[in-house]
C-alpha positions as CSV (number, residue, x, y, z in Angstrom):
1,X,-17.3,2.5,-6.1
2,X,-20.0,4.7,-3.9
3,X,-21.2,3.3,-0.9
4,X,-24.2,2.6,-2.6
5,X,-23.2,0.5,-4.8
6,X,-20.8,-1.6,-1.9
7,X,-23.8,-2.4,-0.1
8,X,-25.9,-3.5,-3.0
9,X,-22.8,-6.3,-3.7
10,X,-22.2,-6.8,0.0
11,X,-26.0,-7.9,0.5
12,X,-26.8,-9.7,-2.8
13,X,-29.2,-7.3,-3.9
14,X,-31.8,-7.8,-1.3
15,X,-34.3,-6.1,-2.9
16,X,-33.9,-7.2,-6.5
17,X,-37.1,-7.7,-8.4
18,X,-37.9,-11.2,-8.3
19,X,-40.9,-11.1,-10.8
20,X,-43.5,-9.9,-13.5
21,X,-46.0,-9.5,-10.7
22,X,-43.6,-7.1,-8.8
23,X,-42.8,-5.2,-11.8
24,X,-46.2,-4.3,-12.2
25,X,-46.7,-3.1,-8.5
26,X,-43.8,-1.0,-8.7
27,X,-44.3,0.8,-12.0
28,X,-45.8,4.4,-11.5
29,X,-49.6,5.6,-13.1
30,X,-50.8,2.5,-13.5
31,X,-48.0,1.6,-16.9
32,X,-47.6,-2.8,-15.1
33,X,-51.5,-3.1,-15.9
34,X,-53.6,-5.1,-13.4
35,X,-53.1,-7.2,-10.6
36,X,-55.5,-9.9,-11.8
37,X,-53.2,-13.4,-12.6
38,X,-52.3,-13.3,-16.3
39,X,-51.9,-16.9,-15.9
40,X,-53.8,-20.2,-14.5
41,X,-51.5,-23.4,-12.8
42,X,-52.7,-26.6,-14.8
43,X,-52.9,-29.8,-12.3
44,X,-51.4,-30.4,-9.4
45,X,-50.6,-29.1,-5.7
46,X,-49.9,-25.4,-5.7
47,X,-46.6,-24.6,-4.1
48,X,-45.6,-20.8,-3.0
49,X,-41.9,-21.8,-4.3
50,X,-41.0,-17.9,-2.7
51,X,-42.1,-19.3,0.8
52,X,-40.0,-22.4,0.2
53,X,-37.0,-21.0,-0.2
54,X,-37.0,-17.9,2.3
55,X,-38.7,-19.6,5.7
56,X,-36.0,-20.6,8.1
57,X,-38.3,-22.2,10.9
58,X,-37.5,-22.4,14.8
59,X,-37.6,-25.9,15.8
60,X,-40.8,-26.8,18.0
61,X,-38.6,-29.6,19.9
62,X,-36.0,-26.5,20.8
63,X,-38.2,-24.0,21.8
64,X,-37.6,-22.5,25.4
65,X,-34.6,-24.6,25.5
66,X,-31.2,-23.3,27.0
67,X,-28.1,-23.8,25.3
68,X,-24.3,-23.9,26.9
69,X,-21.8,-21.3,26.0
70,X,-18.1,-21.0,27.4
71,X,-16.9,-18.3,29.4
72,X,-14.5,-15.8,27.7
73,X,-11.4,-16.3,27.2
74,X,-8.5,-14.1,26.5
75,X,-7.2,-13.6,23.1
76,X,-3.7,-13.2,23.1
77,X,-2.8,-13.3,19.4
78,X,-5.3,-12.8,16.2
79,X,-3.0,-13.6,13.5
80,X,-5.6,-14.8,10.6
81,X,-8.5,-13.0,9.1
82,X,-10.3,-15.6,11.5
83,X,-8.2,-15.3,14.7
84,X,-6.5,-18.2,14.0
85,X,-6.1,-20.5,11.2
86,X,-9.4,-22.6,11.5
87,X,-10.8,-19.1,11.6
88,X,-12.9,-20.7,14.9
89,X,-12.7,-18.7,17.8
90,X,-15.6,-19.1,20.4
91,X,-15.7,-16.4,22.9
92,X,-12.9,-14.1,23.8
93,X,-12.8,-12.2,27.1
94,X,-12.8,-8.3,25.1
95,X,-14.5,-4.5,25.3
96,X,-16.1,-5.5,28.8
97,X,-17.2,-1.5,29.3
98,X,-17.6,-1.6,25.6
99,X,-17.1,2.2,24.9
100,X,-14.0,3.9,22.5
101,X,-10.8,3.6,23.8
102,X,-8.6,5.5,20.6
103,X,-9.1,6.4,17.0
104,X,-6.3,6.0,14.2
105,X,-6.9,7.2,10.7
106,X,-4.7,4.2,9.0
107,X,-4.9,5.5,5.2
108,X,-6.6,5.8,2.2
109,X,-10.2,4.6,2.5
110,X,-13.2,3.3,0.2
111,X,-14.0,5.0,-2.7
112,X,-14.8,5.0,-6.4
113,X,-12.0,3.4,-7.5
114,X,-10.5,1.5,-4.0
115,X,-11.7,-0.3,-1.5
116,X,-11.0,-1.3,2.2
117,X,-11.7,-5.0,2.4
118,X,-8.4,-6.3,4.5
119,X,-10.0,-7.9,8.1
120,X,-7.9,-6.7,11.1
121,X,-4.7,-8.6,12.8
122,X,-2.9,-8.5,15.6
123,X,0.1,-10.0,17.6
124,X,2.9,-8.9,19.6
125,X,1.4,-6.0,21.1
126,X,0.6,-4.6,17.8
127,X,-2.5,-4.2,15.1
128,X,-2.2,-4.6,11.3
129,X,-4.4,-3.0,8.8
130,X,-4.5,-2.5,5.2
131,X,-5.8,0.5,3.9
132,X,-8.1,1.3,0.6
133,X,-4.1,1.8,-1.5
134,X,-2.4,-1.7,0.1
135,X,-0.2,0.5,2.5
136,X,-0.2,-2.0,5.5
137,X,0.0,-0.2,9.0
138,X,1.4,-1.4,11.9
139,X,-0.3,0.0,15.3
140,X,0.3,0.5,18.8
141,X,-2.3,-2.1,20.4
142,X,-2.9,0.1,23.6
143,X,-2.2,3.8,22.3
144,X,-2.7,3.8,18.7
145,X,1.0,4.7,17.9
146,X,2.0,4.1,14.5
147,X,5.2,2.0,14.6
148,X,5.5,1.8,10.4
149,X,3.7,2.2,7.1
150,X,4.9,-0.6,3.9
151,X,3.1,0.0,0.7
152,X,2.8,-3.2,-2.2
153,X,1.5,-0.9,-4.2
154,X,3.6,-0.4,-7.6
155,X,4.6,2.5,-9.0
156,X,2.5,3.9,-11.8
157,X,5.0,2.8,-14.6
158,X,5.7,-0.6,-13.4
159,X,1.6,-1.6,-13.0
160,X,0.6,-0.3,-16.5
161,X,3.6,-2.2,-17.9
162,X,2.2,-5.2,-16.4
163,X,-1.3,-4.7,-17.1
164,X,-0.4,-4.3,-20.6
165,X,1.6,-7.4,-20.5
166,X,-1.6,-9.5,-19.6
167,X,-3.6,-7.6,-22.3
168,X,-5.7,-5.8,-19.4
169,X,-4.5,-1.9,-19.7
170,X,-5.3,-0.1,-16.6
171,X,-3.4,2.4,-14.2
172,X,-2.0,1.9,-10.5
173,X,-5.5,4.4,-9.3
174,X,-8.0,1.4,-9.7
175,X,-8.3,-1.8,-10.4
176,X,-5.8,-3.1,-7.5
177,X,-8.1,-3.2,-5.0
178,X,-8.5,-6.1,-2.0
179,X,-6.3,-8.3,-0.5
180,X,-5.2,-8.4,3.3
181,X,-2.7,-9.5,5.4
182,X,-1.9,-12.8,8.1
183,X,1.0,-12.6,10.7
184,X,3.2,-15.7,11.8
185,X,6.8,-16.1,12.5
186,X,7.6,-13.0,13.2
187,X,6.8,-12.0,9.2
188,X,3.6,-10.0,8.3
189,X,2.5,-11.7,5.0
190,X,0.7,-9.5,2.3
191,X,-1.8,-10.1,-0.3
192,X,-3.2,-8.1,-3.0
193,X,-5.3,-7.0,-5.6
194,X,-1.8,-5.5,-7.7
195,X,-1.1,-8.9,-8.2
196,X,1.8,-9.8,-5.4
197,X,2.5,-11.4,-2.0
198,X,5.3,-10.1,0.0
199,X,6.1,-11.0,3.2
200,X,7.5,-7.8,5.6
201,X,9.6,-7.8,9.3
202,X,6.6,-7.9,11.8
203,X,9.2,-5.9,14.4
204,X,10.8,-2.9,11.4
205,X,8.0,-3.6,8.2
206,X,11.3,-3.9,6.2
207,X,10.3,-6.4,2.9
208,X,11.7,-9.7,3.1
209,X,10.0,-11.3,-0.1
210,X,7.4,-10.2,-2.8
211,X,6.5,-12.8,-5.1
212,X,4.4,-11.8,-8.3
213,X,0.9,-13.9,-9.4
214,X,-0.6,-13.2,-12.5
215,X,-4.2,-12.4,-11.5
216,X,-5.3,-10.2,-8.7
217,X,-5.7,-11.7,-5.0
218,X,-8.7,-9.9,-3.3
219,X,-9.1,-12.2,-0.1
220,X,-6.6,-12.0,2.9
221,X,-3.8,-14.5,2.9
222,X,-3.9,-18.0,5.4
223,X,-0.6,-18.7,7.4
224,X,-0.1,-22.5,9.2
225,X,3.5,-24.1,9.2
226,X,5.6,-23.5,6.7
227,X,3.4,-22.2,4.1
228,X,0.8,-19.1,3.2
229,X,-2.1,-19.8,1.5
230,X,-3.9,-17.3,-0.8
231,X,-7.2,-17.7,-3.1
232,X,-7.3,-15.8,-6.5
233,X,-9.7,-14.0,-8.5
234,X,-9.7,-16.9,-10.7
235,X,-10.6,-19.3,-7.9
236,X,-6.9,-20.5,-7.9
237,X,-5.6,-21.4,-4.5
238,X,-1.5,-21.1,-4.1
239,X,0.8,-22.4,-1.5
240,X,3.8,-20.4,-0.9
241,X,7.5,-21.1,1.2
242,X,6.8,-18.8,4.2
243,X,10.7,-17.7,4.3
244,X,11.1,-18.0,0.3
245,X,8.1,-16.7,-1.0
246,X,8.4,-19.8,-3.8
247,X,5.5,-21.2,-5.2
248,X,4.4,-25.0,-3.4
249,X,1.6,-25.8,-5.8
250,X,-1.3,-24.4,-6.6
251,X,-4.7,-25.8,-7.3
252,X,-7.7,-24.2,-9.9
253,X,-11.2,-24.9,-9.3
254,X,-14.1,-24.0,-11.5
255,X,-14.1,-20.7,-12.8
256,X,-16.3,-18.5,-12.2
257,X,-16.6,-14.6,-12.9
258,X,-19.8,-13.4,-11.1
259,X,-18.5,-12.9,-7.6
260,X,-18.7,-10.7,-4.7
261,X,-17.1,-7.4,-3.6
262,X,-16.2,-9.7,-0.2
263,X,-13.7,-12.3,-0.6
264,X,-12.9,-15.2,1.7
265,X,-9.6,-16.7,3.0
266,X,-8.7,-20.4,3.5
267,X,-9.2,-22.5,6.7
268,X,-6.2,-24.7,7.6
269,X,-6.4,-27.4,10.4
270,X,-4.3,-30.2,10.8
271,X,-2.5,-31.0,6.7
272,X,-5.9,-30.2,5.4
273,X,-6.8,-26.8,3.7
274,X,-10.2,-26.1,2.9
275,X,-10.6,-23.9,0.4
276,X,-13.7,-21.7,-0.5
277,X,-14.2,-20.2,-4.0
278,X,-16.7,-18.1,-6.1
279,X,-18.2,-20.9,-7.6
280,X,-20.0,-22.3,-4.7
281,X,-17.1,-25.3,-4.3
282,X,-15.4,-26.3,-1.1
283,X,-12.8,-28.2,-1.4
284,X,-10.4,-29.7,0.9
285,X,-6.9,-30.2,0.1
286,X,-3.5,-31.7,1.0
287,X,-1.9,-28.8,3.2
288,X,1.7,-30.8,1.6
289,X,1.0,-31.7,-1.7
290,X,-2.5,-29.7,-3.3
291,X,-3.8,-32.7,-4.2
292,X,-7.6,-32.7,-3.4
293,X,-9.5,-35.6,-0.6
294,X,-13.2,-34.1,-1.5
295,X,-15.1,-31.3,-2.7
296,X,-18.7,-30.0,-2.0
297,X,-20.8,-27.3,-3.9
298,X,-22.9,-25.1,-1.9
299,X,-25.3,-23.8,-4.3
300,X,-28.6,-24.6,-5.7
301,X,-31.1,-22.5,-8.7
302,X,-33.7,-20.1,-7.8
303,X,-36.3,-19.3,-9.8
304,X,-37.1,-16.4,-7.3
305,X,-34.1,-14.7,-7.6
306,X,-31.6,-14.1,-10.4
307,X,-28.7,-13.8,-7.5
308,X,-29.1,-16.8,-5.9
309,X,-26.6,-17.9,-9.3
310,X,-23.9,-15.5,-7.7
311,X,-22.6,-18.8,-6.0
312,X,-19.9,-17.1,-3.9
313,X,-18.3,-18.6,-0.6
314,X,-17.5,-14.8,0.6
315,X,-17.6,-16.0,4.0
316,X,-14.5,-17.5,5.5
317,X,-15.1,-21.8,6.0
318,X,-14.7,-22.4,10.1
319,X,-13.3,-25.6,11.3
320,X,-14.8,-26.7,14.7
321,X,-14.8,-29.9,16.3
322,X,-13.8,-32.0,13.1
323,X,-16.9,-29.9,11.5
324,X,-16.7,-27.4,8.1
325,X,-19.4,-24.6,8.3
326,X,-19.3,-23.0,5.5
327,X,-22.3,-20.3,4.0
328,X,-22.8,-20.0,0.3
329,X,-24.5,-16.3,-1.3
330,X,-27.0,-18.6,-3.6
331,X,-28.9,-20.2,-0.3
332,X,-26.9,-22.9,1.3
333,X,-25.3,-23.5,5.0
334,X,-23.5,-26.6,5.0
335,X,-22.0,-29.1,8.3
336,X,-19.4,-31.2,6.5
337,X,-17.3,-33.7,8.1
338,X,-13.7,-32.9,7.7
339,X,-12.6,-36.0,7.0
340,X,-15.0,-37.8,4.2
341,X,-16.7,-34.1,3.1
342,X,-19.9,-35.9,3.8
343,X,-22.6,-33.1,4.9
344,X,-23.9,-33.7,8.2
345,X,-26.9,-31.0,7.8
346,X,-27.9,-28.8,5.3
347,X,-29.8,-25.1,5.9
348,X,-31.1,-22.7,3.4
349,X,-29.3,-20.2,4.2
350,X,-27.6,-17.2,1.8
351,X,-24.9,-15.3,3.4
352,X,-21.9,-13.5,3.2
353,X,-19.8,-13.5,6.7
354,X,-18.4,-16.8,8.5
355,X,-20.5,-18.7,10.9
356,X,-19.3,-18.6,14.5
357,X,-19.3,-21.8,16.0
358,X,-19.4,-22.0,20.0
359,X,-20.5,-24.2,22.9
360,X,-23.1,-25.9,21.7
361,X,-24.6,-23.7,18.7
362,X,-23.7,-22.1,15.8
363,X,-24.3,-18.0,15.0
364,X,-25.0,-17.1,11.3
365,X,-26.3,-13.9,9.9
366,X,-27.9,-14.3,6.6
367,X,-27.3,-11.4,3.8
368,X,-30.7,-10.0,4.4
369,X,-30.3,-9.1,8.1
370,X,-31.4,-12.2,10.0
371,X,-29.7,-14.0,13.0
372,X,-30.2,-17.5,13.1
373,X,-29.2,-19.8,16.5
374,X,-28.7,-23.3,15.2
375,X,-27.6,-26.6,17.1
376,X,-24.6,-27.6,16.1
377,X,-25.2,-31.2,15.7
378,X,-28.6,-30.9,14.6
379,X,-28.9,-28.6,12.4
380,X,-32.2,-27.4,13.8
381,X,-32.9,-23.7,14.5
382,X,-33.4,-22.2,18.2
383,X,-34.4,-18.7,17.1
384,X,-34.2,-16.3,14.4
385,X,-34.0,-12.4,14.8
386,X,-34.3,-9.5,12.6
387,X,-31.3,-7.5,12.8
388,X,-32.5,-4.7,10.7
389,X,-35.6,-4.5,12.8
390,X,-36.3,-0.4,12.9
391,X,-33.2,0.4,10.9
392,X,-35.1,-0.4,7.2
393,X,-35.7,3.3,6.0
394,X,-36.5,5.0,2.5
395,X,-34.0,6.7,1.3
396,X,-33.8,9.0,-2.7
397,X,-36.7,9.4,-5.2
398,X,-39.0,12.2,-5.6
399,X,-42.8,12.5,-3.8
400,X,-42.8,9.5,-2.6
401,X,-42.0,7.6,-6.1
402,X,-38.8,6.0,-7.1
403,X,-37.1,5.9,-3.9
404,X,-35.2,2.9,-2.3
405,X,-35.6,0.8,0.6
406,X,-31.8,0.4,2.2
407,X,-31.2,-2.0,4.7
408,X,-28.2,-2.0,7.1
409,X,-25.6,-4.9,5.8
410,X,-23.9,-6.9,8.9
411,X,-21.0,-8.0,9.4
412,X,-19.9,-10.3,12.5
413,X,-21.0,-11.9,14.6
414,X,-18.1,-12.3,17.5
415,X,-18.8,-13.6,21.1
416,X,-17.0,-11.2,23.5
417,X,-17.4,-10.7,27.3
418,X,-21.0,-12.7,27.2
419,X,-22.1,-9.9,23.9
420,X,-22.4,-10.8,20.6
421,X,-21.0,-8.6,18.7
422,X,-21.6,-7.0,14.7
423,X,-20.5,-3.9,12.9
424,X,-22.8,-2.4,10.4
425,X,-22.9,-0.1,7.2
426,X,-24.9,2.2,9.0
427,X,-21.7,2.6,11.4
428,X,-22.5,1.1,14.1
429,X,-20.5,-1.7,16.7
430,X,-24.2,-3.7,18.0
431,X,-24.1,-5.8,21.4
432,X,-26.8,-8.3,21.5
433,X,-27.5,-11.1,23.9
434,X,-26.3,-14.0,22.7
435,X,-29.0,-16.2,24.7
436,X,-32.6,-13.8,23.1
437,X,-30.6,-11.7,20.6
438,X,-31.8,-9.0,22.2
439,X,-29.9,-5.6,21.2
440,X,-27.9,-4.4,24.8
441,X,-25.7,-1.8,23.1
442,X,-24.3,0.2,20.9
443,X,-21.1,2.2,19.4
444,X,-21.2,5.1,16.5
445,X,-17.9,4.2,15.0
446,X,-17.7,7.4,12.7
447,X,-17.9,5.3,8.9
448,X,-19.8,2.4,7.6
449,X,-18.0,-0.9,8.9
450,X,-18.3,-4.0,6.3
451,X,-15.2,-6.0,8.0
452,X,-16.1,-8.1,11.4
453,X,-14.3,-6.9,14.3
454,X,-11.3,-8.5,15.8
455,X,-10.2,-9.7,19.1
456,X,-6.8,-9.1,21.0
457,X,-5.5,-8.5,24.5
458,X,-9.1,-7.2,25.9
459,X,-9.8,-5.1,23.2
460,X,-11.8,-5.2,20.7
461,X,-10.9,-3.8,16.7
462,X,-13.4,-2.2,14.2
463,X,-11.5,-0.9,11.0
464,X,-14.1,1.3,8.8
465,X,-14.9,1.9,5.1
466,X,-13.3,5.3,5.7
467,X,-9.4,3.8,6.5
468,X,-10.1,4.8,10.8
469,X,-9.0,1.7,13.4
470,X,-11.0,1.9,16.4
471,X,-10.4,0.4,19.9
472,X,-13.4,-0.7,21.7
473,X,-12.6,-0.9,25.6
């Protein structure tokens, strides 16, 4: 798949035509006919349903307000997709000169037919990335130094054999892409889109377990205790025996087959999982047993957009303070009380990373570019900003006609060393304060970034579409 393409996924088609009107504008020589309304509103109030949905509004009883944030603090492990298994970290002492410290090409990157999607781990003095082929790679944290390569990837033979099996067809150069990995115990445990977990030595990468599912696994796996916890293409969540790599239980929500290219990763706190799938459902579960204590749908119809019934949870829930903030593609940011699943606020809000919970706000970035400051027990904006403000260009087409508007996708944010950090398909690592959102830096990492950046001993971890692991200082 071109890069193209990835972004148009990643950001829910930002620009997709939302109506007769704009078909008309945006046909050539006149062909939409004219602009005068084809069509009169009987009785009633007129409501702009369009300015409904989209305006996110500061709150008037928060403006020029200050807000407490902690100081940094060091990371010392980042063993989940999320830093640690409630994927809530608040701010991380990391990159203070913020400038390069080493490059590793790690693999295989994005293209037509594979993708990098695996977020970036990292414990005992070493990094673990997946690449584009599900070779894992275990790094050197402060040089760089490869210390050894596993691929899950089966052998030609063996995946069109099981392809087959499942009525699919198919061959080991496509069609196994996603997954990621999770470290605890001393074991590096491995999901992916060939349709396996394994678990490998964290010191030697030797293989310890693989474990075979029958549908692909595209999000990164979950460690807590004595299980791993993976979410399926299917919207099937399984529990596996960390040192056995035998099935717990499993649990299936509502399928759904329009998803994302993204795909999410559990939250574990306490015996609770909370699972997030494509059909806009989070559910919490027992961590023991699989049996579910509540659900809630983040979703709600559009008639303004076509997409907003892509009801995807690509963004990884974050448990903070007995809170679930959770982000749904199809316009909904949810505050749900971990114990009764009640919502505490509700925001309309479409996006595709995790919110970032810390002090006393919560960071989001919507799919279309915007960063939103919101009070964490309120639910009531600070500020908004426009992170694509002066990076929206024109790119294709022909004398002026047919060409596209492409917008930067975002991925992030992270608090480190007082910045809050994003990476972006345009290839860049952004700084911005955290207090105005003003923009304070920037990297050129060398490839398009659509995986947030990690945190570990001082440094911070940007792996690219392009299979290169860089160290920010």
């Amino acid at each position: 798949m071109n890069r193209v393409l990835k972004v148009a996924l990643l950001c829910g088609l930002a620009a997709t035509v939302a109506s007769c009107g704009t078909v008309r504008k945006v046909l050539p020589f006149g062909l939409g006919g004219s602009d005068e309304p084809q069509a009169t509103a009987t009785e009633g109030q007129r409501i702009s349903v369009l300015e409904f949905e989209q305006q996110l509004a500061p709150s008037a009883a928060l403006s020029g307000r200050d807000f407490f944030l902690p100081g940094p603090q060091p990371a010392t492990a980042w063993t989940q997709p999320g830093g640690n298994p409630e994927n809530a970290v608040e701010h991380v002492a990391a990159a203070a000169e913020f400038a390069v410290g080493w490059r590793r090409d790690i693999g295989a990157g994005s293209s037509d037919s594979r993708q990098v999607m695996a977020p970036v781990v990292a414990d005992n003095g070493r990094v673990f990335v997946m690449d584009g082929e599900a070779t894992v790679t275990a790094v050197d944290s402060s040089s760089g130094a490869v210390a050894w390569k596993v691929s899950v990837k089966p052998d030609e033979k063996e995946f069109q054999r099981s392809f087959f099996s499942f009525g699919m067809g198919g061959s080991s150069t496509g069609g196994g892409f996603g997954g990621g990995v999770a470290v605890g115990g001393g074991k590096v445990f491995i999901s992916s889109g060939y349709r396996t977990i394994s678990a490998v030595d964290q010191a030697t990468g030797a293989v310890l377990w693989t474990t075979p599912v029958d549908v692909p696994v595209h999000g990164a796996p979950t460690v807590s205790g004595s299980r791993v916890y993976v979410v399926d293409v299917e919207n099937q969540i399984f529990a596996f025996d960390v040192n056995t790599g035998q099935q717990a239980w499993t649990y299936r929500g509502i399928p759904e087959p329009a998803r994302l290219m993204r795909a999410s990763s559990p939250a574990v706190t306490g015996e609770t999982v909370i699972a997030p799938f494509s059909s806009g459902e989070v559910v919490a579960l027992r961590a023991a047993t699989g049996q579910p204590v509540w659900q809630q749908v983040l979703s709600r119809a559009s008639r303004t957009s076509a997409l907003s019934e892509i009801r995807d949870i690509a963004g990884r829930p974050v448990v903070s303070r007995g809170v679930v903030y959770a982000v749904g593609h199809s316009g909904v940011m949810s505050a749900i009380d971990v114990r009764t699943g009640q919502p505490k606020w509700q925001l309309p809000i479409a996006g595709v990373n995790a919110p970032l919970p810390v002090g006393d706000v919560i960071y989001v970035v919507s799919k279309s570019g915007e960063l939103t400051v919101i009070n964490r027990e309120t639910g009531q904006v600070y500020w908004t900003r426009d992170l694509n403000e002066g990076r929206v260009r024109q790119e294709g087409g022909f004398f002026g006609m047919f060409d596209r508007t492409v917008r930067p996708v975002w991925s992030g944010p992270l608090l480190a060393s007082n910045r809050l950090v994003l990476a972006n398909s345009d290839g860049e690592l952004v700084a911005f304060d955290p207090k105005t959102g003003l923009q304070t830096a920037s990297i050129n990492l060398g490839g398009p970034a659509f995986i947030a950046p990690a945190a570990y001993n001082g440094a911070l971890y940007v792996l690219t579409d392009r299979g290169q692991l860089v160290s920010i200082r």
